[in-house]
C-alpha positions in Angstrom: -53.9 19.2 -4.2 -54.7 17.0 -1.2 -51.2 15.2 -2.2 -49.3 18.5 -2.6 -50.7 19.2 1.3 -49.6 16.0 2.6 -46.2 15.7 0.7 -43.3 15.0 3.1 -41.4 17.6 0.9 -41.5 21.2 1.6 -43.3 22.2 -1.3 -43.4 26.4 -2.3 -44.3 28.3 -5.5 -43.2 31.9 -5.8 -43.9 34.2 -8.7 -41.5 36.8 -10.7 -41.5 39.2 -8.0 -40.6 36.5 -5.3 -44.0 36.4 -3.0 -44.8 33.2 -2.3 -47.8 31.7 -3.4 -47.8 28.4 -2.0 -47.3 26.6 0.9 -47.7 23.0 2.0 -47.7 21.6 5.3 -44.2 20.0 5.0 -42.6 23.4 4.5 -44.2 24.7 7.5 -43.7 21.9 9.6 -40.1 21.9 8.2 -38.9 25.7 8.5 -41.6 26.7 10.9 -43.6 29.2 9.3 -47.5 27.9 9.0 -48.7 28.8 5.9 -50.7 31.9 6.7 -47.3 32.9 7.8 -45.7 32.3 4.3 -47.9 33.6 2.1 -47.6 37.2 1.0 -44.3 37.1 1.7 -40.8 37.4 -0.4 -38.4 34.2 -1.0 -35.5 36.3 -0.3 -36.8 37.7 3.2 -38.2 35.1 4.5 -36.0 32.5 3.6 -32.8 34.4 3.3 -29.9 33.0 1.5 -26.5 34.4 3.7 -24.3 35.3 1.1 -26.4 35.7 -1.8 -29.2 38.1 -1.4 -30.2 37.0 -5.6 -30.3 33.0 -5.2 -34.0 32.7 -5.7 -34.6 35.5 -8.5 -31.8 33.3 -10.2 -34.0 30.5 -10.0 -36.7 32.2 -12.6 -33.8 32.3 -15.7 -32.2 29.2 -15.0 -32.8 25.9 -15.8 -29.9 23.8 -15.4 -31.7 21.1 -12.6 -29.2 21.3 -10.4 -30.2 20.8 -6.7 -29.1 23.9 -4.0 -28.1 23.3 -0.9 -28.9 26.2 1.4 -28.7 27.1 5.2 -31.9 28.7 6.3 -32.4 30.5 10.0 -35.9 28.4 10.6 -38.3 30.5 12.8 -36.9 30.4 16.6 -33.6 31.7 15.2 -32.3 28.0 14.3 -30.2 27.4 11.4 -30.1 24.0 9.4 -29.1 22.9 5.8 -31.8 22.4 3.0 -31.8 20.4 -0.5 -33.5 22.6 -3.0 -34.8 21.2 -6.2 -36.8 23.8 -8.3 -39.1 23.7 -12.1 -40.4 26.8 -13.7 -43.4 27.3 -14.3 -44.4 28.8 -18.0 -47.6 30.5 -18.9 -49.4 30.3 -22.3 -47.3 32.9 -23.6 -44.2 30.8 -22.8 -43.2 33.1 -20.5 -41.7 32.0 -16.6 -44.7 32.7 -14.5 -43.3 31.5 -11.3 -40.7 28.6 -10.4 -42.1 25.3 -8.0 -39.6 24.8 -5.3 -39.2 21.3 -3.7 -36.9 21.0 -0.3 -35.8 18.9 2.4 -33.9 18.8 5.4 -30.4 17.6 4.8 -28.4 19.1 7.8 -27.6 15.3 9.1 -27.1 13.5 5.7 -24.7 16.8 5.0 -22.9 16.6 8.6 -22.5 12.8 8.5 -21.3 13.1 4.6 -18.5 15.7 5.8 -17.7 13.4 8.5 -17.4 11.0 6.3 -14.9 12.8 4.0 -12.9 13.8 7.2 -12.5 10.3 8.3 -11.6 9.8 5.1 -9.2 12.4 4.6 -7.6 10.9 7.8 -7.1 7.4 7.0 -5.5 8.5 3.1 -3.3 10.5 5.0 -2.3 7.9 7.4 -1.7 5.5 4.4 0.2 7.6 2.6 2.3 8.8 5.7 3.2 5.4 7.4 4.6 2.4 5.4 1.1 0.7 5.2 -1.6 -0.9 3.1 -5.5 -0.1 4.1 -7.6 -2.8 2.5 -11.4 -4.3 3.1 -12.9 -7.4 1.6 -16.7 -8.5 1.8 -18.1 -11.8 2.8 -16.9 -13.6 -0.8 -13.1 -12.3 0.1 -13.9 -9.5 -2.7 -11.4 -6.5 -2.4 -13.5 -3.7 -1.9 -10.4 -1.5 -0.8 -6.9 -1.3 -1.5 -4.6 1.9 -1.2 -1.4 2.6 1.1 1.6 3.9 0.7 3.6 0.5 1.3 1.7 -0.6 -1.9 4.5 0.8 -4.0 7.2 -0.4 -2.3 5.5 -4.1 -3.1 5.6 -3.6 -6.7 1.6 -3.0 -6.9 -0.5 0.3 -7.2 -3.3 2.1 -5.6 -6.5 -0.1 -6.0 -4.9 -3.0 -8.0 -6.7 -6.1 -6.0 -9.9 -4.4 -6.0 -12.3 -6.6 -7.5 -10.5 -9.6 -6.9 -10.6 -12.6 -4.5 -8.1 -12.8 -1.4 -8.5 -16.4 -1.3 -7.3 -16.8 -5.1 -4.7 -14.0 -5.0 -3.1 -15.6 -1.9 -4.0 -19.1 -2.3 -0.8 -20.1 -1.6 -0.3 -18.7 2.4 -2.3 -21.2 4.5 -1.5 -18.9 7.5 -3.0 -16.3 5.5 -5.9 -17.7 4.7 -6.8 -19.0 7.6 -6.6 -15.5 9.8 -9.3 -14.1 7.1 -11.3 -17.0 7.7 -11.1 -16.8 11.5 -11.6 -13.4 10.8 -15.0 -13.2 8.8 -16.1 -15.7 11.1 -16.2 -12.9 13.8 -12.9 -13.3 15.1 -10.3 -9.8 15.4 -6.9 -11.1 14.9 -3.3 -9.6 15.0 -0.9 -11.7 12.8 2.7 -11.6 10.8 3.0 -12.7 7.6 5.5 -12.9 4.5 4.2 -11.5 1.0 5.9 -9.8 -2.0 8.9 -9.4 -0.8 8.4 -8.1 2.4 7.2 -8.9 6.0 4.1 -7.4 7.2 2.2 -7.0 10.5 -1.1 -7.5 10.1 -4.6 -6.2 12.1 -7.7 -7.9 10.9 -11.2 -6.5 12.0 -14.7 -7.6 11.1 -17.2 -5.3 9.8 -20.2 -6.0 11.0 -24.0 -4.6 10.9 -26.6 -3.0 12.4 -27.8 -6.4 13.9 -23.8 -7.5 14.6 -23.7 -10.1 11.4 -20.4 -9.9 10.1 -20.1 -8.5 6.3 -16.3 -8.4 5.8 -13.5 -7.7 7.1 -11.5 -4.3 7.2 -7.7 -4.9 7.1 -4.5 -2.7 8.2 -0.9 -4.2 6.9 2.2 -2.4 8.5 5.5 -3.0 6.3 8.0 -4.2 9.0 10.3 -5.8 6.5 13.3 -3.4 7.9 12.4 -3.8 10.9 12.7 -7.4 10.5 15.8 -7.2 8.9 17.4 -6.2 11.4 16.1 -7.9 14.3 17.0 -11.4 12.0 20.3 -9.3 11.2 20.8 -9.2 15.3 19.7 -12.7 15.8 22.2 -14.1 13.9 25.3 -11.6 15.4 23.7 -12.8 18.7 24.2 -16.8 17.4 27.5 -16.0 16.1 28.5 -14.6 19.4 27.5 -17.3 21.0 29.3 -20.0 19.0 32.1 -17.8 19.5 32.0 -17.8 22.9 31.3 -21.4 23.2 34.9 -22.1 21.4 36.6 -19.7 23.7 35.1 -21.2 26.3 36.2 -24.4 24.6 39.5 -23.4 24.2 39.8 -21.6 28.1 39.1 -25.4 29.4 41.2 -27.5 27.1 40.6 -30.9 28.4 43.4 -33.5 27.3 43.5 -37.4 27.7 46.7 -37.9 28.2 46.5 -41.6 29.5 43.7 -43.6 29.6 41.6 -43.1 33.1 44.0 -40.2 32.7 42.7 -36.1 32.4 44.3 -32.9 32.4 43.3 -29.5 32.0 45.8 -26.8 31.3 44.8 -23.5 32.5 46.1 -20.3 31.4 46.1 -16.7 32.2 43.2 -15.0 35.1 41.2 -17.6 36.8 38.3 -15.9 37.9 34.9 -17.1 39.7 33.4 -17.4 36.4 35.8 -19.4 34.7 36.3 -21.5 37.6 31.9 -22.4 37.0 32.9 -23.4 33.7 35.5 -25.3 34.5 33.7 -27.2 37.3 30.7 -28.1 34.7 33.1 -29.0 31.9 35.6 -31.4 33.8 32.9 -33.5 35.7 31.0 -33.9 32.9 34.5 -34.9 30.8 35.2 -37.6 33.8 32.0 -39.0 33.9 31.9 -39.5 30.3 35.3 -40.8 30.2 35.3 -42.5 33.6 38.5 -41.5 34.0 40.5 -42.1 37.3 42.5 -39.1 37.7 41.9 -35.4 36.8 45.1 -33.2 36.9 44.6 -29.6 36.9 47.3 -27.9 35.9 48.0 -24.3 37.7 51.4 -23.7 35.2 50.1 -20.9 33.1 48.0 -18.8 36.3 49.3 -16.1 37.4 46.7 -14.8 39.6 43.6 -16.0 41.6 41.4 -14.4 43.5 40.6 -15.6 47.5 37.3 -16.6 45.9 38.5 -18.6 43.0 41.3 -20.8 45.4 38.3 -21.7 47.4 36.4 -23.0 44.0 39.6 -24.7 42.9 39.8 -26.8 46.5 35.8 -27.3 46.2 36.5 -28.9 42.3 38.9 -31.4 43.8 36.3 -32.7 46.3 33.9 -32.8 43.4 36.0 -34.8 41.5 36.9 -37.1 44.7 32.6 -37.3 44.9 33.0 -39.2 41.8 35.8 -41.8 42.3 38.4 -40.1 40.7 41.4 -38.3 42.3 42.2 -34.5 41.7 45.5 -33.6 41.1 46.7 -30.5 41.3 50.1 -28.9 39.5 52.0 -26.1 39.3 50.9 -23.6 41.9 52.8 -20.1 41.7 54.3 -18.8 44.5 51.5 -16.1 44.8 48.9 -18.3 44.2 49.8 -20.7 47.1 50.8 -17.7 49.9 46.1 -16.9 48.3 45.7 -20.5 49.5 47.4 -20.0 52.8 46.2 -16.8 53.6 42.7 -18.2 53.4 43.9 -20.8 55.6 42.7 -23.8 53.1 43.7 -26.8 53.6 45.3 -29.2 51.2 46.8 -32.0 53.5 44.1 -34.4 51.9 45.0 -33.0 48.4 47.5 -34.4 46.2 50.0 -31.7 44.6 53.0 -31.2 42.7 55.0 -29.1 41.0 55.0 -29.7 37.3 52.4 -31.8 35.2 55.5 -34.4 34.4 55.2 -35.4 38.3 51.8 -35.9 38.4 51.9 -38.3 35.6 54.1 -40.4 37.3 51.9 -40.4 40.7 49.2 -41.1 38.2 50.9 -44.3 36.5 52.4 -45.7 39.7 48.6 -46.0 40.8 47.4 -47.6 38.3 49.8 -50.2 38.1 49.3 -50.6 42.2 45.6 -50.9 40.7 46.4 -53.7 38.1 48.8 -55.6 40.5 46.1 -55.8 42.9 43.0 -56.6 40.2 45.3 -59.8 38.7 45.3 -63.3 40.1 47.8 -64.8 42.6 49.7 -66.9 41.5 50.1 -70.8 43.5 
């Protein structure tokens, strides 16, 4: 009896007509009624089930074992959830005499259980929603969770890899491997990876315990394969662009030995600031390579400069004189030269003439003046 008292169960026996007959100290210390409170009184009035004014008379017919779970108004008007497991009792006649009832408090266990299934209720529906896989191993690399709606779309289903070991199922990805390493060694990581057919970004967490050891890791894999796709799609248009660009920019500053020490470069069409950069970098670099002697740039095919652009042009020849080569320049429109003069350039120091054919011959005549002075004199 001394055990019954001292039970951390609430521990009551009520007979056929519901008054309660016993009463331990648990049960008083758990709903709040002392015992001389209790005793005398009815199951269904002092311990009132809302809802069901016949739960505890039920109790003396059946016998199926069954835990209840009721909410009971404690004394001081609080409410809270209790576990009931019950036995009947039988008399020599065989007949119910009363029914035992054993209870405890399970308002928390309930609450955090319910919270439980709402958390997750949430992350199910975020699997299923996004293009994702929700997965957990333990300290071995043991799946212990595996579901996501991105699972399909890899050719696997809902809980296939539980039970088996990351590190054998993905023996072959050493980046792999290595982020669930860093990661059940305590370190979160954020990584992209290639499996299955697809490209997933990756969040590893460790899970760790009450005294901050780490005891797995919890994993979320996004499906960014499309994504992907495209950016690598748009990567290459972007390459192709360039390259494209590169031979019309190529093909805009068409550089021509046309006699050794000898370049020209035909230009065509607008001659804009731009260009005129391009043109610049191209030809010095061309006449340094080539060591040539004289650069011709040939106006012929331009129509129309800005006042900017003639300014570049006369700053190009005195580049190309900074190099020990002479600039040349042919073909200059009748527009084009009133540009020059209206910016009041000067060109006194600056070769020119009218066609390419010209230049050549200014171009050969110094050079031989150059090889009749290099040879020996004759005695």
């Amino acid at each position: 009896m001394r055990l019954v008292e001292r039970a951390p169960l609430a521990i009551v026996e009520y007979g056929r007509d519901l008054t309660i007959e016993d009463w331990n100290e648990a049960a008083g210390r758990l709903l709040g009624y002392a015992r001389e409170e209790a005793l005398g009184q009815r199951m269904d009035q002092l311990l009132p089930v809302p809802g069901d004014p016949d739960a505890w008379r039920r109790l003396l017919g059946e016998n199926d074992a069954m835990p209840r779970v009721w909410a009971h108004a404690r004394k001081g008007g609080d409410e809270a959830l209790f576990e009931w497991s019950y036995e009947r009792l039988i008399d020599e006649r065989g007949e119910v005499s009363s029914v035992g009832v054993f209870g405890q408090r399970v308002t928390e266990q309930i609450e955090k259980r319910l919270l439980n299934k709402e958390k997750e209720r949430v992350l199910h529906t975020i699997t299923q929603a996004l293009p994702s896989v929700l997965w957990a191993i333990n300290r071995a690399g043991v799946f212990t969770l595996h579901e996501g709606k991105a699972l399909d779309r890899a050719g696997l289903v809902q809980g296939q890899h539980i039970g088996k070991n990351a590190f054998e199922l993905y023996a072959e990805s050493v980046e792999g491997i290595d982020v669930l390493r860093r990661a059940l060694a305590g370190e979160p990581n954020h990584s992209l990876t290639q499996a299955h057919g697809l490209f997933w970004e990756n969040w590893q967490l460790p899970i760790r315990g009450e005294h901050g050891e780490v005891h797995g890791v919890v994993g979320f894999s996004l499906d960014v394969t499309d994504a992907k796709t495209k950016e690598l799609e748009l990567r290459n248009q972007l390459e192709l662009i360039e390259r494209q660009q590169q031979v019309i920019r190529d093909l805009s500053t068409p550089i021509i030995q046309v006699w050794e020490g000898v370049l020209t470069l035909p230009m065509v069409g607008m001659v804009d600031s731009a260009r005129t950069a391009d043109v610049m970098d191209v030809l010095l670099d061309a006449i340094t390579r080539t060591r040539a002697r004289y650069a011709i740039l040939d106006l012929t095919g331009v129509e129309v400069v800005d006042t900017k652009t003639a300014s570049y042009l006369i700053e190009l020849v005195r580049a190309i004189r900074l190099l020990g080569a002479e600039g040349i320049v042919t073909g200059i429109r009748s527009n084009v030269a009133q540009t020059i003069v209206a910016l009041g350039l000067d060109l006194a120091d600056i070769a020119t003439f009218g066609n390419l054919r010209a230049a050549l011959q200014h171009c050969i005549r110094g050079m031989n003046k150059e090889h009749a002075a290099s040879a020996p004199q004759q005695r």
